[in-house]
PyMOL Python script that loads the backbone (N, CA, C, O; Angstrom):
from pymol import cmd

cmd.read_pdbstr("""\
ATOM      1  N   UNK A   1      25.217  83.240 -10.125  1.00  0.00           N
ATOM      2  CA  UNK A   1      26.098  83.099  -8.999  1.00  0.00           C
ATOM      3  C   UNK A   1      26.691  81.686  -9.005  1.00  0.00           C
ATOM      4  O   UNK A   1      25.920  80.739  -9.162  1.00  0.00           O
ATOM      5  N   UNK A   2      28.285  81.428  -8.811  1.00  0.00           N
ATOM      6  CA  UNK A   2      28.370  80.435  -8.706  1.00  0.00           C
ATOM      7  C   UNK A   2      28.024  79.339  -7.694  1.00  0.00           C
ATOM      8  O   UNK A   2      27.768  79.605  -6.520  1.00  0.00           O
ATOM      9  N   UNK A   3      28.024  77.963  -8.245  1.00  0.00           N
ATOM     10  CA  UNK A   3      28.077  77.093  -6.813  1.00  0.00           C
ATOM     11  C   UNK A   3      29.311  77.251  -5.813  1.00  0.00           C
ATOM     12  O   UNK A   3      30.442  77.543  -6.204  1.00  0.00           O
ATOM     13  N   UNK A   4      28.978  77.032  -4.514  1.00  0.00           N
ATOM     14  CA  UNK A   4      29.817  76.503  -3.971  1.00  0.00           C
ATOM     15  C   UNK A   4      30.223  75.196  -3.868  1.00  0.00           C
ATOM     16  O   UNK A   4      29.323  74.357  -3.873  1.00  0.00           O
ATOM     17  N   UNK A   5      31.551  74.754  -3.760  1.00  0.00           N
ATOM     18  CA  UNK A   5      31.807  73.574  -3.520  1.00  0.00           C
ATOM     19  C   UNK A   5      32.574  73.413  -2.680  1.00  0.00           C
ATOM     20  O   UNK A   5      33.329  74.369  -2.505  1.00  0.00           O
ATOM     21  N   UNK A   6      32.797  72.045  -1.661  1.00  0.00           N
ATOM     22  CA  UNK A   6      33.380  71.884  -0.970  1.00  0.00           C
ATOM     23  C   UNK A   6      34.976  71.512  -1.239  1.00  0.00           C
ATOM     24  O   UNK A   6      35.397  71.869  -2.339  1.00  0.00           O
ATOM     25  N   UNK A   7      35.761  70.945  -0.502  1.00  0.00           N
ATOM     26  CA  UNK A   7      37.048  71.081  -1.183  1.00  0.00           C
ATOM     27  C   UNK A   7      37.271  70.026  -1.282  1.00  0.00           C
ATOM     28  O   UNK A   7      38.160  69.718  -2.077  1.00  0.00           O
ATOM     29  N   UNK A   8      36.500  68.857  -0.444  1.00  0.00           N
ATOM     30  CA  UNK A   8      37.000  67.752  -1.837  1.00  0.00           C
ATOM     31  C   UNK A   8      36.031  67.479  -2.781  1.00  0.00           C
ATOM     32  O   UNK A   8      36.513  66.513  -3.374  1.00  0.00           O
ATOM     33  N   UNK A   9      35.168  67.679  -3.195  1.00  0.00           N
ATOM     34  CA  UNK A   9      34.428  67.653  -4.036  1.00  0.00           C
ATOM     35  C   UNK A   9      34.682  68.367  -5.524  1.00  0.00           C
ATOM     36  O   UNK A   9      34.372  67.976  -6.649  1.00  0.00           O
ATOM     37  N   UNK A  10      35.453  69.717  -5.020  1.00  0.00           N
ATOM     38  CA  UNK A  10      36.233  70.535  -5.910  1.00  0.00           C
ATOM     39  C   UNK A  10      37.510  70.125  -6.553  1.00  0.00           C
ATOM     40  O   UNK A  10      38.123  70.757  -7.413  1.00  0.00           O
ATOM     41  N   UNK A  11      37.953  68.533  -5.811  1.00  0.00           N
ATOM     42  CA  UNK A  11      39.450  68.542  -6.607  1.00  0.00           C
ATOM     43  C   UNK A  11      38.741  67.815  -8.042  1.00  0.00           C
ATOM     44  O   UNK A  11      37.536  67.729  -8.281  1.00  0.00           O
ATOM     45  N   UNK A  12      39.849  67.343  -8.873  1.00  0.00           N
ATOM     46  CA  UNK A  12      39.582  67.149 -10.119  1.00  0.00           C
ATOM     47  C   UNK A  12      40.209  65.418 -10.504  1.00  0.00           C
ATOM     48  O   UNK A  12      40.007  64.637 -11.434  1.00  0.00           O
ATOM     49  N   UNK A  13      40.922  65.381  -9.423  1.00  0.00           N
ATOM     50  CA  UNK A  13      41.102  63.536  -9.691  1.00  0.00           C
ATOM     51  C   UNK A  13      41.346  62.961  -8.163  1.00  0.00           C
ATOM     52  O   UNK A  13      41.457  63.601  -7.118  1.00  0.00           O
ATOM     53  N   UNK A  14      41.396  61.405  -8.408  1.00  0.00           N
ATOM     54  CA  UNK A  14      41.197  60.721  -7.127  1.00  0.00           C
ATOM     55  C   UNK A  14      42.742  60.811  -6.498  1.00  0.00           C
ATOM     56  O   UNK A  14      43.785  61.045  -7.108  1.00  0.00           O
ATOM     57  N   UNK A  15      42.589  60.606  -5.396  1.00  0.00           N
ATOM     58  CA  UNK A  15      43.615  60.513  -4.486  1.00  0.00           C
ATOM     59  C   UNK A  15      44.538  59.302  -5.191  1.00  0.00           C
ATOM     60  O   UNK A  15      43.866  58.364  -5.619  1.00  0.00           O
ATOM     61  N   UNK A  16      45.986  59.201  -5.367  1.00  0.00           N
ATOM     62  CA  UNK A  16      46.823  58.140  -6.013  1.00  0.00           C
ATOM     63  C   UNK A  16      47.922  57.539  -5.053  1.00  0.00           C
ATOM     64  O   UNK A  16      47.800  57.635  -3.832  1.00  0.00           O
ATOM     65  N   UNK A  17      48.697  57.092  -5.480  1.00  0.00           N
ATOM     66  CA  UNK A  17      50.107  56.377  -5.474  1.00  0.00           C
ATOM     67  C   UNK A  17      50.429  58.446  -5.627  1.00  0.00           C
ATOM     68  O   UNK A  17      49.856  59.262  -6.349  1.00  0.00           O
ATOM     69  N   UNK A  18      51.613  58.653  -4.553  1.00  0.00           N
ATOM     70  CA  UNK A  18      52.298  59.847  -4.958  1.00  0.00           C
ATOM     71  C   UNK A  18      53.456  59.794  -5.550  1.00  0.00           C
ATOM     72  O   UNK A  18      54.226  58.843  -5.408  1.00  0.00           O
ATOM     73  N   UNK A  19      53.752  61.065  -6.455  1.00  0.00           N
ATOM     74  CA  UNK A  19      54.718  60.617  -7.504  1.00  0.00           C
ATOM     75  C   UNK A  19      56.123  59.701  -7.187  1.00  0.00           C
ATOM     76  O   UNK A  19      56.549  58.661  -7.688  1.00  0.00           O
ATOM     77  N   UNK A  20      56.564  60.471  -6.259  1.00  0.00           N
ATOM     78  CA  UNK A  20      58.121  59.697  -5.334  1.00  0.00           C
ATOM     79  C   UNK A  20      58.235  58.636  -5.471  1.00  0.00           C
ATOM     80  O   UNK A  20      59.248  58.125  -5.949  1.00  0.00           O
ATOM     81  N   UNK A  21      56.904  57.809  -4.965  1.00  0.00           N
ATOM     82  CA  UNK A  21      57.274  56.352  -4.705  1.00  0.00           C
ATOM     83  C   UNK A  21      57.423  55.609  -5.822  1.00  0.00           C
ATOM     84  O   UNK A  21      58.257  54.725  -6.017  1.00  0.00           O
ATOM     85  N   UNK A  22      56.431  56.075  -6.675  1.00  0.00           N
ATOM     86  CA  UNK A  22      56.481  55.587  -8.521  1.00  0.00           C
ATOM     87  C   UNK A  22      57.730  55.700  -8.982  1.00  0.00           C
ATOM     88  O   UNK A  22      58.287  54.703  -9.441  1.00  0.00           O
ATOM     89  N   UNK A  23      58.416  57.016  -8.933  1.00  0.00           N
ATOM     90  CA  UNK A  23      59.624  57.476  -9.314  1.00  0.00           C
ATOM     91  C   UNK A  23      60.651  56.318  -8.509  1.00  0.00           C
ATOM     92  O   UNK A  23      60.929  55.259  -9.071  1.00  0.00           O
ATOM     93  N   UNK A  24      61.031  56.564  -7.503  1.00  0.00           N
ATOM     94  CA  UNK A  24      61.665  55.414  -6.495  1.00  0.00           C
ATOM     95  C   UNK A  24      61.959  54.183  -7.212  1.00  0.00           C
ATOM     96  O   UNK A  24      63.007  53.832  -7.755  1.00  0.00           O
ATOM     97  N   UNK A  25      60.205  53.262  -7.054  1.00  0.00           N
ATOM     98  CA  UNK A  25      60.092  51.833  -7.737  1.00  0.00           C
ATOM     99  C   UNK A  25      60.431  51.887  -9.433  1.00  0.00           C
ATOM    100  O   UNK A  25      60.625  50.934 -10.188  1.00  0.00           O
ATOM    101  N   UNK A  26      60.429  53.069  -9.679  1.00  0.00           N
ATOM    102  CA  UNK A  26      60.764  52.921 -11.047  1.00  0.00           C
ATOM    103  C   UNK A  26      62.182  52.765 -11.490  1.00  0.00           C
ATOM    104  O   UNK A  26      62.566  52.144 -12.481  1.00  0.00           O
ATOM    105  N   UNK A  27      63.017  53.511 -10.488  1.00  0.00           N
ATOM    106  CA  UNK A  27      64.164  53.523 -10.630  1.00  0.00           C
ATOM    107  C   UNK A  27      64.486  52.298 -10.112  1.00  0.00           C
ATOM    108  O   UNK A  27      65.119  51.601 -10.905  1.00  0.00           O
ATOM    109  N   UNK A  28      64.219  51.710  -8.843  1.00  0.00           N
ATOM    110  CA  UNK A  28      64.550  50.095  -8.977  1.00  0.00           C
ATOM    111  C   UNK A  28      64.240  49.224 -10.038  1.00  0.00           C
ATOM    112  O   UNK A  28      64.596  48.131 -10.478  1.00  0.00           O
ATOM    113  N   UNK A  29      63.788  49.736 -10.174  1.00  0.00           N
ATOM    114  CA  UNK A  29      63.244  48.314 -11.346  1.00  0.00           C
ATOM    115  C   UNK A  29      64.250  48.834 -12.755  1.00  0.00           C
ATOM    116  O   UNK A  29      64.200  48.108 -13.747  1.00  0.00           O
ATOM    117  N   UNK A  30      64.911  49.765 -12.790  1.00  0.00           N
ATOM    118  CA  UNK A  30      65.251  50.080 -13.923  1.00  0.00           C
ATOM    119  C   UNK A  30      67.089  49.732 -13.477  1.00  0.00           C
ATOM    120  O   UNK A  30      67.967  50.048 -14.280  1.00  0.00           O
ATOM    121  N   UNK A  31      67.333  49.262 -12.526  1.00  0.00           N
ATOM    122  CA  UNK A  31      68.400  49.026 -11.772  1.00  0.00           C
ATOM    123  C   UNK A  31      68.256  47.340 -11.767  1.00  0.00           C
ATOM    124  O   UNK A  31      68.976  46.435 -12.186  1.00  0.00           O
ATOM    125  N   UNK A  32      67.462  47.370 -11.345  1.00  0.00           N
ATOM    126  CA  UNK A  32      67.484  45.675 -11.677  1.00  0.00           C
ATOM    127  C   UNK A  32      67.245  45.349 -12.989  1.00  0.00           C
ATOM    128  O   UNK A  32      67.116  44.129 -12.887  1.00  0.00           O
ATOM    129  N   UNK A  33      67.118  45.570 -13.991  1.00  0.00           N
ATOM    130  CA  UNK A  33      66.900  45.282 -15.092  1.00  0.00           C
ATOM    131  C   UNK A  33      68.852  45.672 -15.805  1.00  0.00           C
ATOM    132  O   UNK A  33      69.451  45.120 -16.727  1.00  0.00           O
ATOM    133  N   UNK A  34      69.081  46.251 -15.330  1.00  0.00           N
ATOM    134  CA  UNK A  34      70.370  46.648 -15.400  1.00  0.00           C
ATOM    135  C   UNK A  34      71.512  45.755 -15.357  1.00  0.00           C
ATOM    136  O   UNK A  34      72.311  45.296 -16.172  1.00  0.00           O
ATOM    137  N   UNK A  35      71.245  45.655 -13.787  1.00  0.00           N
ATOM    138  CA  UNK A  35      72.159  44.341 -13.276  1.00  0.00           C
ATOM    139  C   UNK A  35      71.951  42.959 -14.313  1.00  0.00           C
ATOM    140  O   UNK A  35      72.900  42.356 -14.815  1.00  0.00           O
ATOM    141  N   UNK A  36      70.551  42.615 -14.508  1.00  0.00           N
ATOM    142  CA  UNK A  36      70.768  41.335 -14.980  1.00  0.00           C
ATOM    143  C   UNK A  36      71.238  41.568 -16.088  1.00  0.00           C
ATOM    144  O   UNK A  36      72.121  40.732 -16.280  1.00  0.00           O
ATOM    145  N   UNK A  37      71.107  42.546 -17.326  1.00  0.00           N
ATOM    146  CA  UNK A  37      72.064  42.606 -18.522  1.00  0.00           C
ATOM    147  C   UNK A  37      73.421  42.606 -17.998  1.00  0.00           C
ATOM    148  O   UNK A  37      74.229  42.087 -18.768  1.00  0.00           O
ATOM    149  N   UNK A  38      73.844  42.995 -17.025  1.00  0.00           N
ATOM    150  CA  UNK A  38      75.144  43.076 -16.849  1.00  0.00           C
ATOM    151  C   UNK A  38      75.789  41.306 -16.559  1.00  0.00           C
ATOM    152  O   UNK A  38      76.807  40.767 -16.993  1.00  0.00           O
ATOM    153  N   UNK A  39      74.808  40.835 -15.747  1.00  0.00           N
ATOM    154  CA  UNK A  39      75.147  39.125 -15.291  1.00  0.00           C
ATOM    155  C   UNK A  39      75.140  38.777 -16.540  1.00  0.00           C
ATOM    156  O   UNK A  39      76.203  38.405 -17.038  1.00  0.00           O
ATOM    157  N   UNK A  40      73.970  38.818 -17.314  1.00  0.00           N
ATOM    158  CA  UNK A  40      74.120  38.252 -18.414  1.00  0.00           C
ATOM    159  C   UNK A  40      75.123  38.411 -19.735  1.00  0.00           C
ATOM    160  O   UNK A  40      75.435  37.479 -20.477  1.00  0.00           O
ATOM    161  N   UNK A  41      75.530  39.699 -19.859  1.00  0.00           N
ATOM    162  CA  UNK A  41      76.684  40.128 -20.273  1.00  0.00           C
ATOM    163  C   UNK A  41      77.977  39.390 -20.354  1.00  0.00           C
ATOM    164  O   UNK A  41      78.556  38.826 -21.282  1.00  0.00           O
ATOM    165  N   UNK A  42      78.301  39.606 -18.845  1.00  0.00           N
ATOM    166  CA  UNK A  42      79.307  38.802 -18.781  1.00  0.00           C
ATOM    167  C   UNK A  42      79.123  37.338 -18.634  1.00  0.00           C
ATOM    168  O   UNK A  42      80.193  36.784 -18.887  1.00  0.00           O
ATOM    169  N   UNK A  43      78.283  36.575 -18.356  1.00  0.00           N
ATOM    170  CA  UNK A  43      78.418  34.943 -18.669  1.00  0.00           C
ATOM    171  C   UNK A  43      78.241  34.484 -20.030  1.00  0.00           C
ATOM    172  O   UNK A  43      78.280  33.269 -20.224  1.00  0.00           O
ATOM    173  N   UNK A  44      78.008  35.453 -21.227  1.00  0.00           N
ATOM    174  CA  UNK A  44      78.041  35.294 -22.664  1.00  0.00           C
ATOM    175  C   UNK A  44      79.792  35.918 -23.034  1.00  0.00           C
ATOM    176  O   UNK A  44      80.669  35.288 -23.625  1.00  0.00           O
ATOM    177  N   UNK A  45      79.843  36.677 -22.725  1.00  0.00           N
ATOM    178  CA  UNK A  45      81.492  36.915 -22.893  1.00  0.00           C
ATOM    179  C   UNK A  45      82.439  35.934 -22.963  1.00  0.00           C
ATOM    180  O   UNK A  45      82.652  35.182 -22.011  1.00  0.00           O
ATOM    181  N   UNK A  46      83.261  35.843 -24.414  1.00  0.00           N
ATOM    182  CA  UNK A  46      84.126  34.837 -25.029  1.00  0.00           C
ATOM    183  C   UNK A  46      84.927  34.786 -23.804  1.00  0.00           C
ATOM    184  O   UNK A  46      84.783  35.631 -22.920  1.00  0.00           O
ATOM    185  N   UNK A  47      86.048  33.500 -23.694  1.00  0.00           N
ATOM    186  CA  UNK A  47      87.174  33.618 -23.077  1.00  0.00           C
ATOM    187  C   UNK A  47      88.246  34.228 -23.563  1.00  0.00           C
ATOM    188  O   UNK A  47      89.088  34.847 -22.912  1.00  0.00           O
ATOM    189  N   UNK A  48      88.203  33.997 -25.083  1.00  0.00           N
ATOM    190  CA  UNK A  48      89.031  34.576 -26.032  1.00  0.00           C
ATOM    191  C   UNK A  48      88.873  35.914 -26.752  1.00  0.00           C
ATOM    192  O   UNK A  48      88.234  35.763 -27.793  1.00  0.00           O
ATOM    193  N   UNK A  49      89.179  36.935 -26.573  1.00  0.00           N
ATOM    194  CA  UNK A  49      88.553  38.114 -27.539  1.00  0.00           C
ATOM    195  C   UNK A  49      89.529  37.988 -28.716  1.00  0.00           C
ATOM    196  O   UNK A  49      90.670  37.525 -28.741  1.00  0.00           O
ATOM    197  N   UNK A  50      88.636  38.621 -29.861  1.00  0.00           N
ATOM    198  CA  UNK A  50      88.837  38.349 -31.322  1.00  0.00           C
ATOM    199  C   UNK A  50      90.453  38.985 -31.395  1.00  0.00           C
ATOM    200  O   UNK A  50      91.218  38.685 -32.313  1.00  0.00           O
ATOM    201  N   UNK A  51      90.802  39.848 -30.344  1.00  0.00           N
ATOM    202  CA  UNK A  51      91.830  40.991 -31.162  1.00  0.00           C
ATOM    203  C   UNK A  51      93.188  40.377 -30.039  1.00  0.00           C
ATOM    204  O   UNK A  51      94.238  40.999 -30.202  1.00  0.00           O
ATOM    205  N   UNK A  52      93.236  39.342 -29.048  1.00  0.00           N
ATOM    206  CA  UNK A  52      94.259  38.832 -28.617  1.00  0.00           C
ATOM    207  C   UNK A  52      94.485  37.908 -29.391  1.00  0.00           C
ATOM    208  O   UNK A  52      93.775  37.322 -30.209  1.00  0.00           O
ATOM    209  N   UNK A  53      96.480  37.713 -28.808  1.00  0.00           N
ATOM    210  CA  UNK A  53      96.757  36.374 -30.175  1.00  0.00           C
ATOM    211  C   UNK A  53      96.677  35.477 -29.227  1.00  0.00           C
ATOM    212  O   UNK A  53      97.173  35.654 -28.114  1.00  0.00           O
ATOM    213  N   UNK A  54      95.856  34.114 -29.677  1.00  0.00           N
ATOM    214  CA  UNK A  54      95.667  32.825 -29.240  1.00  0.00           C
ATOM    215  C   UNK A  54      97.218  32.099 -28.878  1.00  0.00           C
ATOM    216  O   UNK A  54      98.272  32.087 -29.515  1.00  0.00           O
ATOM    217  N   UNK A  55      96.938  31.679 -27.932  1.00  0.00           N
ATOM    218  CA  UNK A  55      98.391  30.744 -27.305  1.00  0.00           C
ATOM    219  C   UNK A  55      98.310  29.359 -27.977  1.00  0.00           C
ATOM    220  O   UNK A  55      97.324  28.624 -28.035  1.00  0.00           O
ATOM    221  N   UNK A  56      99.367  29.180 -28.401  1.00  0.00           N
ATOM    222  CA  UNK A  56      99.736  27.738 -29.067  1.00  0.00           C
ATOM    223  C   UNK A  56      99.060  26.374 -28.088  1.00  0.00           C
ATOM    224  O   UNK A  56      99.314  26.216 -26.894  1.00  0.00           O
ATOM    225  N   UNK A  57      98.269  25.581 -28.818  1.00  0.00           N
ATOM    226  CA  UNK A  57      98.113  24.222 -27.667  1.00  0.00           C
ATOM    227  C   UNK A  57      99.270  23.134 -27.437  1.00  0.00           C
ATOM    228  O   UNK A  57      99.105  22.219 -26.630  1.00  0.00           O
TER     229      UNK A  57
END
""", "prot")
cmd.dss("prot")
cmd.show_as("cartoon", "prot")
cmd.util.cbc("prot")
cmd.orient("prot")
C-alpha cells in the first residue's frame, strides 16, 4: 500500500523566484545591455564615412 503524503511534502522542488519575474529582469538586463552598445556605437562612429567625398580644407 502506498504512503501517504502530505502536499507539501509531496512536491518535488523548493519554492523559487517565479518564472515572470526572471523573464522580466532578464529582459531588462538584455535592454540595457543593448542601449549601451548602442551609446557606445555611436561615440566610436567616424565623422567621416569611408564612401562620402571629403570636402577640400
Amino acid at each position: 500500500m502506498p504512503k501517504k503524503l502530505s502536499r507539501n511534502k509531496a512536491r518535488q522542488g523548493r519554492r523559487g523566484f517565479p518564472v515572470l519575474i526572471i523573464l522580466i529582469v532578464g529582459l531588462l538586463l538584455a535592454g540595457l545591455v543593448w542601449w549601451g552598445a548602442e551609446i557606445y556605437g555611436v561615440a566610436i562612429e567616424p565623422s567621416n564615412p569611408s564612401g562620402d567625398p571629403q570636402t577640400p580644407p
